[in-house]
Biopython code that builds the backbone (N, CA, C, O; Angstrom):
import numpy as np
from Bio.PDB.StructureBuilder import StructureBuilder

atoms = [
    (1, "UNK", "N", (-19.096, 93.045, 92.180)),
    (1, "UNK", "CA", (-18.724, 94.262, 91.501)),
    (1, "UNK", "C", (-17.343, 94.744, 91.954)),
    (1, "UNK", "O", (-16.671, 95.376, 91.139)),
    (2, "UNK", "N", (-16.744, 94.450, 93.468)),
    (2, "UNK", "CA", (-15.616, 95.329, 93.717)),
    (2, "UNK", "C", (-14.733, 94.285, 93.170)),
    (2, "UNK", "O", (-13.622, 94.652, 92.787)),
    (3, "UNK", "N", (-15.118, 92.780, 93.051)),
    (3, "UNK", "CA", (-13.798, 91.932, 92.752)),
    (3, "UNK", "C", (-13.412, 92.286, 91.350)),
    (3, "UNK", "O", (-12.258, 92.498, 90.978)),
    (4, "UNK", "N", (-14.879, 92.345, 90.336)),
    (4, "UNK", "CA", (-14.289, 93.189, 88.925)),
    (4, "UNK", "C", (-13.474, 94.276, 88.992)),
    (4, "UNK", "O", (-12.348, 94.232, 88.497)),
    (5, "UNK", "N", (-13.961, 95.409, 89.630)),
    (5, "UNK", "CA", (-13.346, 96.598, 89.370)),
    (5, "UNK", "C", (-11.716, 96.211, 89.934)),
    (5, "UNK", "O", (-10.873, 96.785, 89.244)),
    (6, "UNK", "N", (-11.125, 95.354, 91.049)),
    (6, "UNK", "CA", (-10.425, 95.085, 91.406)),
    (6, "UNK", "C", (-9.112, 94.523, 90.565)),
    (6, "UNK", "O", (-7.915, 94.751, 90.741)),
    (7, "UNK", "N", (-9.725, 93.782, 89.681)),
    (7, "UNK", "CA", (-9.098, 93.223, 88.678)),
    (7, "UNK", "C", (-8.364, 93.844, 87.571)),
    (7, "UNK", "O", (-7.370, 93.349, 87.039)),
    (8, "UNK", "N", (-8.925, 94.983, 87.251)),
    (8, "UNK", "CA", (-8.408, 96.036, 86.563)),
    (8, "UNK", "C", (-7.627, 97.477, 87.461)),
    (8, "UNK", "O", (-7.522, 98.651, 87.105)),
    (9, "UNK", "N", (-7.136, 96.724, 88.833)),
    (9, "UNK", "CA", (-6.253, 98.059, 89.327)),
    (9, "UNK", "C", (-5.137, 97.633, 89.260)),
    (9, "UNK", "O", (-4.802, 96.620, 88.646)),
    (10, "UNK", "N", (-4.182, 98.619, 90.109)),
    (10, "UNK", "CA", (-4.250, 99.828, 90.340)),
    (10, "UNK", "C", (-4.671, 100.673, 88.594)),
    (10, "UNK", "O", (-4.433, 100.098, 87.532)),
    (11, "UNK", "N", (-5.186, 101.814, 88.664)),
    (11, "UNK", "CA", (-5.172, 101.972, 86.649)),
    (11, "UNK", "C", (-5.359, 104.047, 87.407)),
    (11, "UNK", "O", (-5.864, 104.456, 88.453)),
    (12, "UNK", "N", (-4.804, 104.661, 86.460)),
    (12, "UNK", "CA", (-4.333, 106.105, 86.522)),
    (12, "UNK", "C", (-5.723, 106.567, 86.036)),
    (12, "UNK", "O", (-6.060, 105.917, 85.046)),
    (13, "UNK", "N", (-6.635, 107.481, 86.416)),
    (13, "UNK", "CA", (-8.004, 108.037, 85.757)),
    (13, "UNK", "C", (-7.442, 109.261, 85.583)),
    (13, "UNK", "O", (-8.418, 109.880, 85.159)),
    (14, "UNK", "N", (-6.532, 110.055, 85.617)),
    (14, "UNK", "CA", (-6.190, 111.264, 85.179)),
    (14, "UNK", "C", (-4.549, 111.649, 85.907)),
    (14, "UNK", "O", (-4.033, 110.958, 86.785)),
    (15, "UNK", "N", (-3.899, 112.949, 85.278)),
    (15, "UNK", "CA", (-2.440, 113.313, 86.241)),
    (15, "UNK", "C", (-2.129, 112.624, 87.374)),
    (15, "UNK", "O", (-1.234, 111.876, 87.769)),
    (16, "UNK", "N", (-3.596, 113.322, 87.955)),
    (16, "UNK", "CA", (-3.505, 113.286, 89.896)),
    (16, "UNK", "C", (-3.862, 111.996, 90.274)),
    (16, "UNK", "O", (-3.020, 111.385, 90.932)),
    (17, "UNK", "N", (-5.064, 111.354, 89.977)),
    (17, "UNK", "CA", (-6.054, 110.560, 90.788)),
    (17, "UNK", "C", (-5.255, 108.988, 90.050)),
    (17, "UNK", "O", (-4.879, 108.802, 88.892)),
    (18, "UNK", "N", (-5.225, 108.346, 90.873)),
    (18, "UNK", "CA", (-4.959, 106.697, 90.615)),
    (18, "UNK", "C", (-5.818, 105.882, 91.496)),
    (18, "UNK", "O", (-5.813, 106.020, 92.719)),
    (19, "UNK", "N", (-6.915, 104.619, 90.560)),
    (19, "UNK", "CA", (-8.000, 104.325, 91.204)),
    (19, "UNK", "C", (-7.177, 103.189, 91.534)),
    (19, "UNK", "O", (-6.352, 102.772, 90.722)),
    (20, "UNK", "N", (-7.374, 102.541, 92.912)),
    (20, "UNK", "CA", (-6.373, 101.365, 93.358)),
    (20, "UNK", "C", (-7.500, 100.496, 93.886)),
    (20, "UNK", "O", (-7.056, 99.352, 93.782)),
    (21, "UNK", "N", (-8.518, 100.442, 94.313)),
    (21, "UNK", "CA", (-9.366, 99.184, 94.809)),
    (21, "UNK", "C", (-10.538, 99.397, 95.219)),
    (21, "UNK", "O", (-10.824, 100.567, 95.474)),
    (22, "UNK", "N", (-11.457, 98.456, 95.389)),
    (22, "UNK", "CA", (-12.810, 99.071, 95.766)),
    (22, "UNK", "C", (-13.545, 97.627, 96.919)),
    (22, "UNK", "O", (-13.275, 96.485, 96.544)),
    (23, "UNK", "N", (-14.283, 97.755, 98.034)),
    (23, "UNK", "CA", (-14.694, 96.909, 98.688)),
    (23, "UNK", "C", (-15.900, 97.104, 99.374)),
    (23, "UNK", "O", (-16.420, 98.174, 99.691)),
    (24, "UNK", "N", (-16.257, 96.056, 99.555)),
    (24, "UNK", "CA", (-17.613, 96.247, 99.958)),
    (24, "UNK", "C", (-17.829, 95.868, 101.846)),
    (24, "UNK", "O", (-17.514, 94.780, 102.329)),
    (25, "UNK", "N", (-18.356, 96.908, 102.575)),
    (25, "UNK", "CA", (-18.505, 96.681, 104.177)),
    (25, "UNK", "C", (-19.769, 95.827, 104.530)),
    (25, "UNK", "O", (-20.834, 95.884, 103.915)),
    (26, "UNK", "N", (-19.523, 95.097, 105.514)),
    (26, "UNK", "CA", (-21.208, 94.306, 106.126)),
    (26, "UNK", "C", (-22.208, 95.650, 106.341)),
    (26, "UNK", "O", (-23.425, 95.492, 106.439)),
    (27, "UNK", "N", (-21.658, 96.828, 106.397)),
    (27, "UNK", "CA", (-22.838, 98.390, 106.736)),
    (27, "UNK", "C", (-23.602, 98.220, 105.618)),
    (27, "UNK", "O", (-24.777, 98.566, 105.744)),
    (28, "UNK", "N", (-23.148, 97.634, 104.190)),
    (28, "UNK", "CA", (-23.787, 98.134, 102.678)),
    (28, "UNK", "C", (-23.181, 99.066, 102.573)),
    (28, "UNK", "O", (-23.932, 99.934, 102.129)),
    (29, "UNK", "N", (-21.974, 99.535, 102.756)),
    (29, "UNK", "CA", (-21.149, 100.051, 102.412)),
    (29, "UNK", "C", (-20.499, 99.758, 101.185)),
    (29, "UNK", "O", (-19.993, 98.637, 101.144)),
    (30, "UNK", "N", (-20.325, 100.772, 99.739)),
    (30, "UNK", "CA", (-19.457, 100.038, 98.840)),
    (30, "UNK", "C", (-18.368, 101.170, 98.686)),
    (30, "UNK", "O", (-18.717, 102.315, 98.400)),
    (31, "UNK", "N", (-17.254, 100.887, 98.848)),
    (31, "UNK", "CA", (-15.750, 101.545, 98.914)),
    (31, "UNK", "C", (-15.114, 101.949, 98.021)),
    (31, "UNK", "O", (-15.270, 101.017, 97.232)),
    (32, "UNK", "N", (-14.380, 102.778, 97.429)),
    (32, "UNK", "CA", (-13.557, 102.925, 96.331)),
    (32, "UNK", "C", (-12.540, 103.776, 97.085)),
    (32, "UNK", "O", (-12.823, 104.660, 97.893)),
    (33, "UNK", "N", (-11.170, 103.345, 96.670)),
    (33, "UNK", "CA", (-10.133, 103.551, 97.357)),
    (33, "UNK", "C", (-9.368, 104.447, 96.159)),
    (33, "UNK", "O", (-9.289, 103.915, 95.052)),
    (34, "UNK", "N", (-8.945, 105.450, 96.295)),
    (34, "UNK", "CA", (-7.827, 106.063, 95.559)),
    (34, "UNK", "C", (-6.635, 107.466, 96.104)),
    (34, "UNK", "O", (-6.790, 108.243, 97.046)),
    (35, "UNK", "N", (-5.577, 107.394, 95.194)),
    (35, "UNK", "CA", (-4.753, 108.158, 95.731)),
    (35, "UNK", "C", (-4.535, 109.024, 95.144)),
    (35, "UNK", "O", (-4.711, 108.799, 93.947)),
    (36, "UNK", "N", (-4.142, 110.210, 95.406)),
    (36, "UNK", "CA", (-3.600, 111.624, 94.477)),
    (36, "UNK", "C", (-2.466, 111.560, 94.486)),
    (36, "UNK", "O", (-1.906, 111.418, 95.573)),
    (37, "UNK", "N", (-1.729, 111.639, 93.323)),
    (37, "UNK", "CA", (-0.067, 111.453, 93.201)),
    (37, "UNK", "C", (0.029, 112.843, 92.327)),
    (37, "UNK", "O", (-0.832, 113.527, 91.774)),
    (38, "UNK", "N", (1.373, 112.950, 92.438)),
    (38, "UNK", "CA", (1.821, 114.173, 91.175)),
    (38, "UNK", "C", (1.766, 115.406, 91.782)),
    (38, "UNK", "O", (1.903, 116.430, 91.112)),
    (39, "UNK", "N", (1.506, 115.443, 93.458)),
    (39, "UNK", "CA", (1.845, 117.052, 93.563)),
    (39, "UNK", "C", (2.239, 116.836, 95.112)),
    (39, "UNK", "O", (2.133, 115.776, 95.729)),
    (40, "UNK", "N", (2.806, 118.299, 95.704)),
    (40, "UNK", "CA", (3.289, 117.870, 96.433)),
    (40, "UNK", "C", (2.534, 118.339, 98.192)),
    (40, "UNK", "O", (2.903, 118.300, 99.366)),
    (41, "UNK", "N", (1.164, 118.809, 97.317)),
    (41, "UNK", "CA", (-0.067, 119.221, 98.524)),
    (41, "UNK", "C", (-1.545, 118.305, 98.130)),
    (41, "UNK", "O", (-2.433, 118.830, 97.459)),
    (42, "UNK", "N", (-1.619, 117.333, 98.485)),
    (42, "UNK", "CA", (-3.257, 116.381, 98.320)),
    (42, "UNK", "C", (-3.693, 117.021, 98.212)),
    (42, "UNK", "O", (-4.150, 117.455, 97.154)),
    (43, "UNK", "N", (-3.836, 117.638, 99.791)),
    (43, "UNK", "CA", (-5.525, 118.142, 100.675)),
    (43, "UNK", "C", (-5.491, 118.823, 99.900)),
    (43, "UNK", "O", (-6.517, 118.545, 99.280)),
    (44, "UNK", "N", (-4.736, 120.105, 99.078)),
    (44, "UNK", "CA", (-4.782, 121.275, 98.689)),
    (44, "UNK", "C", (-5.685, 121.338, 96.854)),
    (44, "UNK", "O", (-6.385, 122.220, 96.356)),
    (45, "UNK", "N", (-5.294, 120.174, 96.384)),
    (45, "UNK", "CA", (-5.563, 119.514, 94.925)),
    (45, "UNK", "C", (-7.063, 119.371, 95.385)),
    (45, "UNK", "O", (-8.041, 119.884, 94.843)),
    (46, "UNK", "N", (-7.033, 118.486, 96.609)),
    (46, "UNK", "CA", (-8.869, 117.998, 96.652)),
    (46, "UNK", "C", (-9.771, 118.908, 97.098)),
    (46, "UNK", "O", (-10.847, 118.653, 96.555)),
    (47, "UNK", "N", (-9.852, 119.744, 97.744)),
    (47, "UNK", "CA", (-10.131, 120.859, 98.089)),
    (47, "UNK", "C", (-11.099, 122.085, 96.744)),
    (47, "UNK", "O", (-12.220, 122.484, 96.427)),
    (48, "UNK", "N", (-9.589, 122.198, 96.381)),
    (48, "UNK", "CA", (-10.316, 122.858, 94.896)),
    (48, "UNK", "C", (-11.810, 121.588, 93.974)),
    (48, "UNK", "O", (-12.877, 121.985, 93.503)),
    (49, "UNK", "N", (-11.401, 120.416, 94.008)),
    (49, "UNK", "CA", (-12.497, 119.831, 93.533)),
    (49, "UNK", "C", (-13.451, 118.906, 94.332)),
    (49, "UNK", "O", (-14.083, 118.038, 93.730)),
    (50, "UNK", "N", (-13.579, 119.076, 95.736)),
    (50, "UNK", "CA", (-14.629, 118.191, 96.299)),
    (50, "UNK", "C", (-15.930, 118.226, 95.923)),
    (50, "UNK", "O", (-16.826, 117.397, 95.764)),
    (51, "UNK", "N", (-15.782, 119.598, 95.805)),
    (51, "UNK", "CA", (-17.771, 119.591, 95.500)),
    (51, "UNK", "C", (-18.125, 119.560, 94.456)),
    (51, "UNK", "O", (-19.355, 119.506, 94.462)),
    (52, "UNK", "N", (-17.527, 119.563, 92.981)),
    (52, "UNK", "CA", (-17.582, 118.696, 91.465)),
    (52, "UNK", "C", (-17.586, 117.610, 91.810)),
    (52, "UNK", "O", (-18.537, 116.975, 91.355)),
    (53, "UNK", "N", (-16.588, 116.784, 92.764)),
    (53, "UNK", "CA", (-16.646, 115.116, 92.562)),
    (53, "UNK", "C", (-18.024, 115.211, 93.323)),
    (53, "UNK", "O", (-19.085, 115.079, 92.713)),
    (54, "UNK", "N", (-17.988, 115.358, 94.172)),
    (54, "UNK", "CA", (-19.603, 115.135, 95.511)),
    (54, "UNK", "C", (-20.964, 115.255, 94.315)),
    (54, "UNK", "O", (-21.816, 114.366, 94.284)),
    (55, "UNK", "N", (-21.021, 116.388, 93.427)),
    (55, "UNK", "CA", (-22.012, 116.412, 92.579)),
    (55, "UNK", "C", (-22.073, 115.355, 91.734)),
    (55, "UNK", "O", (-22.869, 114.455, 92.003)),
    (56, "UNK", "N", (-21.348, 115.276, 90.699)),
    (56, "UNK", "CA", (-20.854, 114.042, 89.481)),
    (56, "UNK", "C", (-20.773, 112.901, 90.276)),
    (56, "UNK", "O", (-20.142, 111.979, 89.759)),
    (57, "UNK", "N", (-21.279, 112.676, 91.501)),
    (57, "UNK", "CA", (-21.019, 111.248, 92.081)),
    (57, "UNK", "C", (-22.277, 111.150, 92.342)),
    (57, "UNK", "O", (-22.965, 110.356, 91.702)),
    (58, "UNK", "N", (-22.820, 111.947, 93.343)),
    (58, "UNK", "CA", (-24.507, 112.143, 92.927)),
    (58, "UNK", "C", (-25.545, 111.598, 91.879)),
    (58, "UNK", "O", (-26.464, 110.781, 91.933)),
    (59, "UNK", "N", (-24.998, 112.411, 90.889)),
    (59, "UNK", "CA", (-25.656, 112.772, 89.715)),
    (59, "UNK", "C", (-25.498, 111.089, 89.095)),
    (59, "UNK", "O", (-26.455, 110.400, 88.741)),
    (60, "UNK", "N", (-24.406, 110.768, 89.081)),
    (60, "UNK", "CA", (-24.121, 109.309, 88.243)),
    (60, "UNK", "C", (-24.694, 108.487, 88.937)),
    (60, "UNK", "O", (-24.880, 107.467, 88.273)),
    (61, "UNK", "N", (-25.203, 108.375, 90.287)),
    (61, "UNK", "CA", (-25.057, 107.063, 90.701)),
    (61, "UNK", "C", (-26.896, 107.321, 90.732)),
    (61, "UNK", "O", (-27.446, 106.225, 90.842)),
    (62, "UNK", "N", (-27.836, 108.403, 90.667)),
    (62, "UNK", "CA", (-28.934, 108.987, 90.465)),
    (62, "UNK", "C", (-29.423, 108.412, 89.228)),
    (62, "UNK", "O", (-30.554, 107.926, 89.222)),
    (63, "UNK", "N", (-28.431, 108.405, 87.768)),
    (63, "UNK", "CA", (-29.100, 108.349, 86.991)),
    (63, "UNK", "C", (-28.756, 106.993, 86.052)),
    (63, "UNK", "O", (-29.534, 106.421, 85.289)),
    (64, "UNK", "N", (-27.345, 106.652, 86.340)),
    (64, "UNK", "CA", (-26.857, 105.436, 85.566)),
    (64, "UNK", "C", (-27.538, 104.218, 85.470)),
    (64, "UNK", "O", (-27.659, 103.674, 86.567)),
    (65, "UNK", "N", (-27.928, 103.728, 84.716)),
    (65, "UNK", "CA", (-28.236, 102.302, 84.563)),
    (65, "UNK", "C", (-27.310, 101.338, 85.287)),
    (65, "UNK", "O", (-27.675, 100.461, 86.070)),
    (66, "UNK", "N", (-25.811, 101.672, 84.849)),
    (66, "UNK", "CA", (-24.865, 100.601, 85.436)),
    (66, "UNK", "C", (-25.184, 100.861, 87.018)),
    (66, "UNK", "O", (-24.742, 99.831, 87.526)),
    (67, "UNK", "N", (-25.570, 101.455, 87.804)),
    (67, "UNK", "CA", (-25.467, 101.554, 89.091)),
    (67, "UNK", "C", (-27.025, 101.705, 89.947)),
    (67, "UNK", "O", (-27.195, 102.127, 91.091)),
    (68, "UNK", "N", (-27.927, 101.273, 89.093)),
    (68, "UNK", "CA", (-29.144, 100.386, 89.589)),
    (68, "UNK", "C", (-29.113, 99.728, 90.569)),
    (68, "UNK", "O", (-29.945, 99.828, 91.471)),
    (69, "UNK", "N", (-28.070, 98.876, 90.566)),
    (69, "UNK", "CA", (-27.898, 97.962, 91.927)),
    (69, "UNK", "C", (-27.613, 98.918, 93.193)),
    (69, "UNK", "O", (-27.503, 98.478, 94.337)),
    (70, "UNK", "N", (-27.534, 99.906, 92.944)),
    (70, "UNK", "CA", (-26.824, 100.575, 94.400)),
    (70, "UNK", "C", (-28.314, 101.309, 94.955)),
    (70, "UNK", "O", (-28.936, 101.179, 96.009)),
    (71, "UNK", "N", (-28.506, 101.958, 93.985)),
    (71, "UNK", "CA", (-30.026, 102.394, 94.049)),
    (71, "UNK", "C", (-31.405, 101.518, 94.531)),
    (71, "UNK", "O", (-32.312, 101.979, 95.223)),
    (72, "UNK", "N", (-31.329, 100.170, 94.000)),
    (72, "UNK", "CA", (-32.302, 99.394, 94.608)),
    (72, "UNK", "C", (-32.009, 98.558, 95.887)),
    (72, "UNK", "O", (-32.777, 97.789, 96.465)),
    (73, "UNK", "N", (-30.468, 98.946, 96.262)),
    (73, "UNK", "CA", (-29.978, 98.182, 97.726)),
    (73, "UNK", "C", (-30.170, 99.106, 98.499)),
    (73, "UNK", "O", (-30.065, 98.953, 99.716)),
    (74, "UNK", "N", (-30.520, 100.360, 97.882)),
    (74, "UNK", "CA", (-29.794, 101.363, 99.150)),
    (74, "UNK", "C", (-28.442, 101.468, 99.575)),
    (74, "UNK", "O", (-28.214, 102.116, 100.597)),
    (75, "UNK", "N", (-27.659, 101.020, 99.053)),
    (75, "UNK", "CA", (-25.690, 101.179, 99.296)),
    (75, "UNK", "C", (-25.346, 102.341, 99.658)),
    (75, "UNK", "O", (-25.612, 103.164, 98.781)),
    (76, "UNK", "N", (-24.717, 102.919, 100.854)),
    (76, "UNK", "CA", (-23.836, 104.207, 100.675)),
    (76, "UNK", "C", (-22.684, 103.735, 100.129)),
    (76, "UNK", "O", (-22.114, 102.704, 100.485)),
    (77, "UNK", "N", (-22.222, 104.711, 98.999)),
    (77, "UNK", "CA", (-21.081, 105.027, 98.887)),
    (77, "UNK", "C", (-20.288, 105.916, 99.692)),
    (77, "UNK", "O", (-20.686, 106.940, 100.246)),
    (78, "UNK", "N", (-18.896, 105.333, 99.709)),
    (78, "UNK", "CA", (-17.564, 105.951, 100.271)),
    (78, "UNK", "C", (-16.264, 106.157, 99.042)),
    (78, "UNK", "O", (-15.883, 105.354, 98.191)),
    (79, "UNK", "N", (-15.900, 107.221, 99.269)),
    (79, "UNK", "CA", (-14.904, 107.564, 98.558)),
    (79, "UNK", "C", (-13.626, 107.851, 99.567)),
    (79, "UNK", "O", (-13.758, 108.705, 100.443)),
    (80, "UNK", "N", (-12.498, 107.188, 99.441)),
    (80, "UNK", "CA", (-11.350, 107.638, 100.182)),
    (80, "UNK", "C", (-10.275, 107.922, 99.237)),
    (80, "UNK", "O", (-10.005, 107.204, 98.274)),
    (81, "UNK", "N", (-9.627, 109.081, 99.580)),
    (81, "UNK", "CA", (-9.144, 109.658, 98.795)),
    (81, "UNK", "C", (-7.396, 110.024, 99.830)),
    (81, "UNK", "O", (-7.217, 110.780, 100.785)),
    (82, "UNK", "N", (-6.427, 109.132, 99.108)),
    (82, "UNK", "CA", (-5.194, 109.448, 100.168)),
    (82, "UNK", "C", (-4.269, 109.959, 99.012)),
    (82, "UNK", "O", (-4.331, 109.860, 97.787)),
    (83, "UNK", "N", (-3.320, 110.588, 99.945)),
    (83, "UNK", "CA", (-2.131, 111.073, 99.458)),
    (83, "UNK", "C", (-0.603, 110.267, 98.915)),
    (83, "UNK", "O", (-0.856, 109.777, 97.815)),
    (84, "UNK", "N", (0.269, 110.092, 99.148)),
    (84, "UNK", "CA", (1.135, 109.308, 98.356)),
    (84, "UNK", "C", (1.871, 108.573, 99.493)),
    (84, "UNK", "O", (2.744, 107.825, 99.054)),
    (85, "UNK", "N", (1.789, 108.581, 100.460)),
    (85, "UNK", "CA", (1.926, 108.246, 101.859)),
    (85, "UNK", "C", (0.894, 107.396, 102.437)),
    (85, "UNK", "O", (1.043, 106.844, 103.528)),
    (86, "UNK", "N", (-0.245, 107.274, 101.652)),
    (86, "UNK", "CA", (-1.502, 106.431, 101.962)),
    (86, "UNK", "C", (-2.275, 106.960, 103.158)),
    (86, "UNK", "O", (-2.938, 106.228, 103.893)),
    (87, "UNK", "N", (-2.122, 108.601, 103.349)),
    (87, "UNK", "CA", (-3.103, 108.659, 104.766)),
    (87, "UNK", "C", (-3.790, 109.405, 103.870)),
    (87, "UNK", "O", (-3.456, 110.064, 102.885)),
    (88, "UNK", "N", (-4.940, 109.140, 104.472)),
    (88, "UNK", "CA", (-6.659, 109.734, 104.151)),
    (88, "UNK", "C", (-6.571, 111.550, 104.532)),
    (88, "UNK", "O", (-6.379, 112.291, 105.495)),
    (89, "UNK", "N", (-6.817, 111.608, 103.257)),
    (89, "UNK", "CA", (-6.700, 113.433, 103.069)),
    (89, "UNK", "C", (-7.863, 113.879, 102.994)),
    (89, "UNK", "O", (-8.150, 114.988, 103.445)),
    (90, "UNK", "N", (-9.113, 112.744, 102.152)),
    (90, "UNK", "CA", (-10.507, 113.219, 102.039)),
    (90, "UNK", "C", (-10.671, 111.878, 102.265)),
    (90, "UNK", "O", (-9.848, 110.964, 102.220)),
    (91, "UNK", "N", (-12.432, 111.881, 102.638)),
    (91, "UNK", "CA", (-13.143, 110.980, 102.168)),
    (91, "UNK", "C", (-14.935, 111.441, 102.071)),
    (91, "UNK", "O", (-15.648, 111.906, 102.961)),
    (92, "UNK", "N", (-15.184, 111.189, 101.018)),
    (92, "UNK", "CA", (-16.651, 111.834, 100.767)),
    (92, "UNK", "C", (-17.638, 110.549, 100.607)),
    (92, "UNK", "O", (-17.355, 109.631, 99.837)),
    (93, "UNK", "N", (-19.115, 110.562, 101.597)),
    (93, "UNK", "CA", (-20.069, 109.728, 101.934)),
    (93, "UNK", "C", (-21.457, 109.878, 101.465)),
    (93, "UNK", "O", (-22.349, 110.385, 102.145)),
    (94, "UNK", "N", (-21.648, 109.249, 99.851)),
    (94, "UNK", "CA", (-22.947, 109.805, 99.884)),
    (94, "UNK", "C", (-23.839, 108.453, 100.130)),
    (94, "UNK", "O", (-23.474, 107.376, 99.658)),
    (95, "UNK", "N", (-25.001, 108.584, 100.882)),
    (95, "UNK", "CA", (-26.070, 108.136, 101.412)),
    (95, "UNK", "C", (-27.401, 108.095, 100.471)),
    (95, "UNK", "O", (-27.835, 108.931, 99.679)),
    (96, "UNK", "N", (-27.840, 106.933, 100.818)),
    (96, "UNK", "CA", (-29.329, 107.148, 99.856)),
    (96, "UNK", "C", (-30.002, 108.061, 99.730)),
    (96, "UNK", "O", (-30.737, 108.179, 98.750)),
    (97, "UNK", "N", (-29.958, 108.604, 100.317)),
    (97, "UNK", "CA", (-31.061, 110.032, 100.841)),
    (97, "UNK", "C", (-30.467, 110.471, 99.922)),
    (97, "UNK", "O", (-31.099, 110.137, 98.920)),
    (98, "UNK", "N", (-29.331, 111.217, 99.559)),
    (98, "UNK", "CA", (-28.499, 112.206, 98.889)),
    (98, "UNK", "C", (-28.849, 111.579, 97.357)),
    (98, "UNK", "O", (-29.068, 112.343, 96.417)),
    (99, "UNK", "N", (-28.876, 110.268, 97.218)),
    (99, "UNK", "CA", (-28.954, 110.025, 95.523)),
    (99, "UNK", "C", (-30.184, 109.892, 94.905)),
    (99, "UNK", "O", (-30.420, 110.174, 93.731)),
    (100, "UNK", "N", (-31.065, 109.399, 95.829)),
    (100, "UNK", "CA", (-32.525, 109.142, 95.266)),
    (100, "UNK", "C", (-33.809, 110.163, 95.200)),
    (100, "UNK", "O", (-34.877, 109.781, 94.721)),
]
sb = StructureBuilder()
sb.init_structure("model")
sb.init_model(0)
sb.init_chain("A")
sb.init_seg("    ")
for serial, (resi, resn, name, xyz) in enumerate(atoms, 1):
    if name == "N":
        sb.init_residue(resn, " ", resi, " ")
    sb.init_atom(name, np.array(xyz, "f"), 0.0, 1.0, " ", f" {name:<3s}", serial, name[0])
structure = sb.get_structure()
């Protein structure tokens, strides 16, 4: 799954957010890497929306068909979220517990 999604980066999902790669850890960890471009405060952009993405990440990975597999592995997801400089401004961890 991360070598697909891989294949189609770096790709812009809105102004701010540019999705650049996704990988998978020996933890069952599955990764998605992205950066906030277009302003000239990250933390300040992510801030206002952590806890919409934290929900809608929840919620999707709870109910999607496409993401069955994460649900029947038990996978945490990781979200890292850097600035235009590439240092980690956020990163949000949801855990099985949290989706199922």
């Amino acid at each position: 799954m991360a070598s697909n999604l891989n294949g189609s980066t770096p790709v812009m999902l809105d102004r701010f957010t540019r999705f650049d790669s996704a990988s998978v850890t020996k933890d069952n960890e599955f990764c998605y890497y992205y950066t906030i471009l277009n302003t000239t405060n990250a933390d300040s952009l992510f801030n206002e929306l952590k806890q919409t993405i934290s929900e809608n990440i929840r919620s999707q990975v709870a109910s999607s068909p496409d993401l069955r597999i994460f649900r029947d592995n038990d996978v945490t997801l990781r979200y890292f979220y850097r600035d235009s400089l590439q240092n980690v401004v956020h990163d949000i961890t949801i855990t099985p517990d949290q989706y199922k």
